[in-house]
N, C-alpha and C positions, 0 to 999 in steps of 0.2 A: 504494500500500500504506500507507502513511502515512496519506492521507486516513482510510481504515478503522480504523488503529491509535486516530485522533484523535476519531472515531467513535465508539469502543469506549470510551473512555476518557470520554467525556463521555456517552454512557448509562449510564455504571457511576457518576460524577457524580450524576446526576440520581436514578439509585434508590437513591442514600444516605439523600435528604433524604426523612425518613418525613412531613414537612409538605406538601410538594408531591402534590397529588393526580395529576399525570403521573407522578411519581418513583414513586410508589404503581403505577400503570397500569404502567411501564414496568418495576418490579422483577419482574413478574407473569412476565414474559417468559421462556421457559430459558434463551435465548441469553445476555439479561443475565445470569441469576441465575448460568450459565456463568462469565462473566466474573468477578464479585462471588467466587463463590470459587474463580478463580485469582488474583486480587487478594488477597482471604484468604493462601491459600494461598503467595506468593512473598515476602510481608510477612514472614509467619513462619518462610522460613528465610532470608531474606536477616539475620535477626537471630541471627549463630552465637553459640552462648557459648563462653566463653574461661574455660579454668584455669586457674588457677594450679599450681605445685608441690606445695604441700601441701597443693590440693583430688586431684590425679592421687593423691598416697600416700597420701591416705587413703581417695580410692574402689580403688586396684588393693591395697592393703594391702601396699606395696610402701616399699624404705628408699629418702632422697635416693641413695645413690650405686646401686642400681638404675636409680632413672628417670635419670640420670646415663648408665647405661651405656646404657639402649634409647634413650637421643639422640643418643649416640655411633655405635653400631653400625647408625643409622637405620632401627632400625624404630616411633619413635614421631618424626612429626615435632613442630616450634616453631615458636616465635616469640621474639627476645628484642626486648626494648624496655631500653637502657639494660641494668641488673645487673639484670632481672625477667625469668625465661622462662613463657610461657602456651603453652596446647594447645588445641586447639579438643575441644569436646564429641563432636564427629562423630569426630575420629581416634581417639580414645580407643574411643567404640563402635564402629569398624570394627576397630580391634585384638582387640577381645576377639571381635566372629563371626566374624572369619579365625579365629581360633585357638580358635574352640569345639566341642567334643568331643560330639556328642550319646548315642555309645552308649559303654562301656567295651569298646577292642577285644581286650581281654588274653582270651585263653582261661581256661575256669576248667575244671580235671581234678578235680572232684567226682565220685566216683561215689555212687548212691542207696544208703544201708546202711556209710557210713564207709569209710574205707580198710582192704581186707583184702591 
């Protein structure tokens, strides 16, 4: 399995290079071009971003002893490094679509012609 991972890894190599007329031949490929963006693709999330505190308050519009208490009560996790706490971008947006509301469930007792 190896052998194939090393395989994979060196056709994805070779059709980087837009100089090589193989690398040209061989990006042509789906298998590679397959490859090429899962490559893309694991690049860009293996690069999380990280908040800080007053990037979190200013996108939840929220005060320090709020986000204080959702780190308390763990429902936003951390990181502290030293006296600096950071959040990953991804907690933050699985926070808000666990807790997002798409219709208003309150009943409304309008009737057509005002209330009589």
């Amino acid at each position: 399995m190896n052998d194939l991972k090393t395989i994979g890894q060196n056709l994805v190599e070779l059709a980087k290079d837009p100089s090589d007329p193989i690398g040209q031949t061989i990006a042509k490929c789906p298998c590679v071009q397959a490859l090429l963006e899962a490559n893309t693709n694991l690049a860009k999330n293996t690069r999380e971003t990280w908040l800080d505190n007053q990037d979190v308050m200013f996108m939840l519009h929220i005060s320090l002893r709020s986000l204080q208490t959702m780190r308390s009560n763990g429902t936003l996790p951390y990181s502290r490094i030293n006296n600096k706490i950071y959040y990953r971008r991804s907690d933050i947006e699985k926070l808000l679509n666990d807790n997002y509301s798409p219709k208003n469930t309150r009943q409304q007792s309008f009737k057509k012609g005002g209330n009589k």
